[in-house]
N, C-alpha and C positions, 0 to 999 in steps of 0.2 A: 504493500500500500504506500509506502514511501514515505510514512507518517512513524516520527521514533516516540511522540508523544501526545496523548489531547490532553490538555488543561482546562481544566475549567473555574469560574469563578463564581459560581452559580448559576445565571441565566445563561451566561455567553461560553461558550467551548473553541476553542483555540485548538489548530491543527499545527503540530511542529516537527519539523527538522533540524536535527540535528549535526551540524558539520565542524569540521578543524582546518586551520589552515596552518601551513610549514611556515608560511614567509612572516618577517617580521616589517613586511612595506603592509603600513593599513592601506598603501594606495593600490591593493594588487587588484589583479580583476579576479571573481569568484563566475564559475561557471554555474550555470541554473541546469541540476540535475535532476530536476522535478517539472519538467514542462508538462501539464496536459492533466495532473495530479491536484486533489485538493490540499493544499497548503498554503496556509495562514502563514508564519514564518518561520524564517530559517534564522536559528542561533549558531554563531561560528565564534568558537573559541582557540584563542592562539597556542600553538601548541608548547613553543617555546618562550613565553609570557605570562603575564595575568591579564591580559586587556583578551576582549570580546566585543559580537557585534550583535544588537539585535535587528532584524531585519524583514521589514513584509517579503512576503514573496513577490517574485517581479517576473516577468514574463518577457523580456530579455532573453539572449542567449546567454549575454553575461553581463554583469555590473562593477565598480568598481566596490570595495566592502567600506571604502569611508564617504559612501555615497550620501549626500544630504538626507535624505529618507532615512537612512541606517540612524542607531543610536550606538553609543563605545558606550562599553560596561566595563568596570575592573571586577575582576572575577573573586568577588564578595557577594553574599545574599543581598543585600541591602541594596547596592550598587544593581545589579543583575535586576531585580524588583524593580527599581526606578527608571533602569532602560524598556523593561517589559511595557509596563502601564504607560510611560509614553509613547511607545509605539500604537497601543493596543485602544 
């Protein structure tokens, strides 16, 4: 299904993906490996960092991951929380 999680907050249920990325450029492009799939977004945490991206999903082939739409999280609850709900 291409879905690693649903979330939910009560009324609203949230469809997600979960990815990592190798590079330490927030400017990389991320490939959209979910076309055509229901997903809400895609979370991509750095594998060699603590920073992350929360991300709607886009319909792109590919985007760049510190795309204005995107929000940077440091990889803490609190942090992580506060990217979610602004996107959401």
């Amino acid at each position: 299904h291409a879905v690693d999680f649903i979330v939910s907050d009560g009324p609203k249920s949230y469809r997600i993906q979960i990815k990592s990325v190798t590079s330490q450029d927030e400017g990389c492009d991320v490939q959209n490996a979910w076309k055509d799939r229901h997903i809400d977004y895609v979370i991509y945490f750095a594998q060699r960092s603590n920073w992350g991206y929360v991300c709607p999903a886009f319909a792109t082939n590919r985007k760049k991951l510190n795309d204005p739409a995107h929000v940077r999280f440091q990889q803490n609850r609190n942090d992580f929380l506060r990217a979610f709900h602004a996107c959401a």
